[in-house]
N, C-alpha and C positions, 0 to 999 in steps of 0.2 A: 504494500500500500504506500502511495504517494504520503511525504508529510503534511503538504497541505493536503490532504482529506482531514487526516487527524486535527488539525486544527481546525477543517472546518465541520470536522463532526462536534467536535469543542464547544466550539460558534455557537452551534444548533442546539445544544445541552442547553446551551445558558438564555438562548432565543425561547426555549419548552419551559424554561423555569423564571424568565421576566413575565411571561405572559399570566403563566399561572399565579406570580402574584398579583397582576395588575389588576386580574380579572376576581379575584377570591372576593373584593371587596363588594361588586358587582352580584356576585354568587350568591353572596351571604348574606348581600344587599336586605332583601323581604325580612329576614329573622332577625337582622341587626336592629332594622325600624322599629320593629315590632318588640322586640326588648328593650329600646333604650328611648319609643314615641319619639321617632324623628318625624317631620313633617316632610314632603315632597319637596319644599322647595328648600329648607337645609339641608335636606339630602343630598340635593345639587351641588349644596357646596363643599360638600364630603368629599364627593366626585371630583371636583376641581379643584379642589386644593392638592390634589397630587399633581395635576394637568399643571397648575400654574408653578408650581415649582420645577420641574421638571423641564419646561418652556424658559423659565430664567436661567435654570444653570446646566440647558443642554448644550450653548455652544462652548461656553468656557471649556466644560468638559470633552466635549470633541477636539480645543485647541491643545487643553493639554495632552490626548491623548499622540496629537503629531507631533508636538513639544517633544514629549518628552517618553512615550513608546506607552504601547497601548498593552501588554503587561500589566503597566504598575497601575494605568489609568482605570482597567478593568475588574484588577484585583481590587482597588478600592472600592468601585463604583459597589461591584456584590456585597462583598462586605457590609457597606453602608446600607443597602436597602434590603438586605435580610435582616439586618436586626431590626431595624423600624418597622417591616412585615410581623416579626415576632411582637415587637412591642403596641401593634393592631390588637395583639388578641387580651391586652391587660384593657384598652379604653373602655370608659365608663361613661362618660359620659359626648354631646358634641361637642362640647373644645376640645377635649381631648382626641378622640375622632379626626378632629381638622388639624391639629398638631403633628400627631403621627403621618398623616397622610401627606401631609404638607414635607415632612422631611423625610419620609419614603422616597416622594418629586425628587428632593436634591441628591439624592443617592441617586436610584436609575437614571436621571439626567445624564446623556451621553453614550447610554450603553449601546444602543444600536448607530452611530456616528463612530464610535469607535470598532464596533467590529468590520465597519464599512474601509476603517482606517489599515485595519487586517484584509480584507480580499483586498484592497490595493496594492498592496504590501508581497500579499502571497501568493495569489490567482494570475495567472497570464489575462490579458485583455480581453480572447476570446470565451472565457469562462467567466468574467464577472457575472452578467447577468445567470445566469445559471447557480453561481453561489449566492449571490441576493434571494434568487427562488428558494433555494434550500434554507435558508437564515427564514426566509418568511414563511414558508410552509412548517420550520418547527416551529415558530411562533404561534400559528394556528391552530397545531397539533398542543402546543400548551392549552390555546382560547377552547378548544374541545375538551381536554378533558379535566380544564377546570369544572364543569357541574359535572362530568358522569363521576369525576373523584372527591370531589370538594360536599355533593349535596351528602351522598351516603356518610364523608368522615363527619360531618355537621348534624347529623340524623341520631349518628354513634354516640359522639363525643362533645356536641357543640360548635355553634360559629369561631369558640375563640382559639379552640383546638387547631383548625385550620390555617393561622396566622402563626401558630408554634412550630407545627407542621413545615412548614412551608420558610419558615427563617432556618432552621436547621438543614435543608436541603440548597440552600444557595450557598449556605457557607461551605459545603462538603466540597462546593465546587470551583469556590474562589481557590480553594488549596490546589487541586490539582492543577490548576490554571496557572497558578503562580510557579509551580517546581517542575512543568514541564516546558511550558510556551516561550520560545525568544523571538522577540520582534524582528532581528530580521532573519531571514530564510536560512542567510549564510553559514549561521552562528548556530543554526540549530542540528542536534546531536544524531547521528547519522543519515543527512539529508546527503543527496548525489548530486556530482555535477551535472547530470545528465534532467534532474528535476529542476535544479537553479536554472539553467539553460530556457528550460522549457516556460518556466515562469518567464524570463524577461530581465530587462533591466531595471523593473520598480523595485527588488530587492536592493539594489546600489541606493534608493537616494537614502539620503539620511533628516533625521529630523530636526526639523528648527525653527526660528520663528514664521506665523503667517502672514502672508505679506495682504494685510487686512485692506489694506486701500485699495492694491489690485482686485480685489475679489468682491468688494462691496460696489466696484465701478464696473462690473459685470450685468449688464440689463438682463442676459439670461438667468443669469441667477435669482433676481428680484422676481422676473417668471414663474420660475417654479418655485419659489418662497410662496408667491401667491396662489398658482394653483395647488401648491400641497394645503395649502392651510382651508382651500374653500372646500376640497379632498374629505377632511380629517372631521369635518360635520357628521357624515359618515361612518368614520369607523370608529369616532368615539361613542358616537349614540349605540353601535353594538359592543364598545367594550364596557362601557357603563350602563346605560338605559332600560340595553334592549331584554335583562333579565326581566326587568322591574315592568315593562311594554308587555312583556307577552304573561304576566299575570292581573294587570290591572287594565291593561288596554284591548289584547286579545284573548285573556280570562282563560289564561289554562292553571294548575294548580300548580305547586311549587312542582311535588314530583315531576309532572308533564313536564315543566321547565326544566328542570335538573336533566332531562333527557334530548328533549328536540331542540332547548339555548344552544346544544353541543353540534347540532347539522351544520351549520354556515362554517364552523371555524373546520371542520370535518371534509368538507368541498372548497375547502378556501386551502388547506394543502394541498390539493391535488391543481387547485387554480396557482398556487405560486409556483409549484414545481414545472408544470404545463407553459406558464408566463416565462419563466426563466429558459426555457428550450426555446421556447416559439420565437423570442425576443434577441437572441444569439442566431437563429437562422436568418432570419429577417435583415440583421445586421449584416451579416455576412450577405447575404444579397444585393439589401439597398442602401445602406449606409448606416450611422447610428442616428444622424440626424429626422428621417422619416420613419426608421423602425420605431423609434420610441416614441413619437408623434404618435402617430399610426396604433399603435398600442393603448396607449394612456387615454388618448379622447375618445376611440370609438368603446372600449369597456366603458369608461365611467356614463357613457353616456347611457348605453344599456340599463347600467347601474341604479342610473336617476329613472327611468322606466320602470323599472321593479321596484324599487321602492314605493314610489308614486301609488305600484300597484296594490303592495302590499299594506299600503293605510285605507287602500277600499276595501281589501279582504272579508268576506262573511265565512268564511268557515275556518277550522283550524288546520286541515287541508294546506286548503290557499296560503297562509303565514305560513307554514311552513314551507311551504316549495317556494315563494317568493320571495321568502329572507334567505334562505340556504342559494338560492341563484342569484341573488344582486351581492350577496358578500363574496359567493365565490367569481361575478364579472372583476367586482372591484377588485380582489387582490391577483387576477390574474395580470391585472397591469403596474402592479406594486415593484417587481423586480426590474420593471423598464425605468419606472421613476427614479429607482434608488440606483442604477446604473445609469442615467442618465446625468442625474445630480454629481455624481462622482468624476463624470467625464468633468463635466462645466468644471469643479473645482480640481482634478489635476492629482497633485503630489499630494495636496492640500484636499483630499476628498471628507478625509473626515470633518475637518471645518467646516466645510459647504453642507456636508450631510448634515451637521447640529444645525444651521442655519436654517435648511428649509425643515427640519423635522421640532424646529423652533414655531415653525409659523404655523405647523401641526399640531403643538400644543396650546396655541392659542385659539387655534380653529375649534378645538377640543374644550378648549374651558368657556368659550362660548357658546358649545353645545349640550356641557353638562350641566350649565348657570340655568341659559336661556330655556332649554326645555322642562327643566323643574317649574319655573317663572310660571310656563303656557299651561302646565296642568292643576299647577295652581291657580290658576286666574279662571280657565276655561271647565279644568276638567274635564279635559278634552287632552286621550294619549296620543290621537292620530293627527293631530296639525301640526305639532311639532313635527312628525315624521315627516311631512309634505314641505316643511320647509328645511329640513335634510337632503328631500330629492331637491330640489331647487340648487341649494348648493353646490351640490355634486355636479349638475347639469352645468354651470359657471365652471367647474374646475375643468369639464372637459374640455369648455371652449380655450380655456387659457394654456392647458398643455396643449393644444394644434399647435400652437404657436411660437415653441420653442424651440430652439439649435441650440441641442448639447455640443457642436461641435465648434462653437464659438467659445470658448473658456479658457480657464489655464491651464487645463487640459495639455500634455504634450502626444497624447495616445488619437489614430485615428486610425479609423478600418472604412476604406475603400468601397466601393459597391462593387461587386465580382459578379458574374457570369455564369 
């Protein structure tokens, strides 16, 4: 086996165990309210107080991961947000609640910019997108079996069981991370010349400061800042909401939740791993400038279709086949984005990546706010959803419109025959 597999099997561990915690909160969501009388629309800010931390100290933490090697910046980052997942399962009440969540935020802050900062680093050009798939398909293989694992240990043991649970499995992980992984290819312990080769010359560059004015005077970049962020409407309301939607808004019961919440992130692996092949052929065909075009707007646009549809939905049927299909359109153009971002920023991929996955968590904390807001006010679960298609349908329009191959990027692939 190649080394970088192993590191990007690595990758994918730690992609299966951010999700599962990000999502546990969401899970446990109904029992948490319901022990501690949260209201919907604090709930919201439960929600987003990881979202906004997370949005303030995701680019720092992407810079330092290029600073200064993505290792030490990784090994923190777990570290940090396993014990604040642990310290979930002590709150009592909602400050406490918005505290821990809120410095959960500053821990995972960074972590998928920085493993973006690794396939740079370790993947040849022609396989990024294909490792982006892989990184996002086990994230979703997390977002799955957060309820079919999380409702039965909560059943067993308690909501707060789960947050214990779940801090002691990240830490397991930060260790082996730390006493196997070197930043760069060269330096690591029986890697061949024949792999270094094969990889490229991104294993030569070395790390150091970002050269922040180049990159912030990048129009493409600003681009995809703004279509990730109108994007991330989207996939916050299914990593936060949409437990809490399909008990109060399409009235299935926790169990039933604990089972069918698990479909979309179940077809959303098979859509990232699908996105990341189709997305490298394409390339290789017509360039990376229209394969990633071509990708990101006509999914998400689907995306906004389905969703649209699924807030007319009358049966329990219908939500299901119509959130399981618009999450798996959307994440099949997830591995284009985050390969696309990467081009734009270059050496400097992990920066660029904290950047627009910055404007994701703003996209995010204004879906976790504003939608609490709407069913408070309305009492009404499905407007809020209709104005998630909406958004999405804008992101698509603004990814047509981008050239990844315009950036600081030195990496470009040709359109071949």
């Amino acid at each position: 086996m190649r080394k970088r597999h192993g590191v990007l099997a690595l990758l994918g561990a730690v992609s299966v165990i951010t999700f599962l915690d990000r999502l546990a909160i969401a899970v446990a969501g109904p029992s948490i309210q319901q022990d501690l009388h949260i209201s919907p629309d604090l709930w919201g800010w439960i929600l987003s107080a990881y979202v906004l931390a997370y949005g303030i100290f995701e680019i720092p933490s992407g810079a330092l991961g290029d600073r200064f090697g993505q290792r030490r910046e990784l090994t923190r980052i777990t570290v940090w947000w396993s014990a604040f997942t642990a310290l979930t399962g002590w709150s009592r009440s909602f400050l406490q609640l918005v505290s821990t969540r809120f410095l959960f935020g500053i821990g995972a802050a960074g972590a998928y910019p920085n493993i973006s900062g690794v396939l740079a680093r370790w993947l040849p050009v022609r396989e990024r997108a294909r490792g982006q798939g892989i990184i996002w398909a086990a994230s979703r293989l997390g977002g799955a079996l957060a309820p079919l694992l999380l409702v039965p240990l909560q059943t067993r043991f308690g909501w707060r069981a789960v947050f214990w649970a779940l801090g002691a499995l990240g830490l397991a992980w930060a260790i082996v991370w730390r006493s196997w992984f070197h930043d760069d290819p060269s330096t690591q312990p029986g890697i061949t010349a024949q792999e270094l080769d094969e990889i490229g010359r991104s294993h030569l560059s070395t790390h150091g400061n970002t050269p922040w004015a180049s990159l912030f005077r990048l129009r493409q970049l600003w681009l995809i800042v703004l279509a990730y962020g109108l994007y991330a409407w989207a996939s916050w309301f299914y990593f936060s909401w949409f437990p809490t939607w399909m008990v109060h808004g399409a009235h299935f019961s926790i169990p039933q939740m604990g089972i069918y919440a698990s479909f979309p992130f179940l077809v959303g692996i098979v859509g990232n791993l699908a996105g990341g092949w189709i997305s490298d052929a394409l390339v290789i065909r017509y360039g990376m400038k229209h394969a990633y075009r071509w990708v990101t707007s006509v999914c998400l646009l689907a995306t906004s279709v389905l969703l649209f549809a699924m807030s007319m939905a009358h049966s329990k049927t219908q939500v299901v086949v119509l959130s399981t299909l618009g999450f798996g359109m959307m994440d099949l153009m997830l591995p284009s984005a985050w390969a696309m971002c990467m081009s734009i920023g270059g050496r400097f991929g992990g920066t660029a990546t904290g950047v627009m996955n910055t404007s994701g968590q703003l996209g995010g904390l204004l879906c976790t706010v504003l939608f609490g807001y709407m069913v408070h006010a309305t009492g009404n679960y499905n407007l809020p959803v209709r104005v998630v298609a909406l958004m999405v349908l804008l992101s698509a329009i603004v990814f047509s419109r981008i050239d990844c191959t315009n950036g600081l990027g030195a990496d470009r692939m040709t359109r071949t025959t």
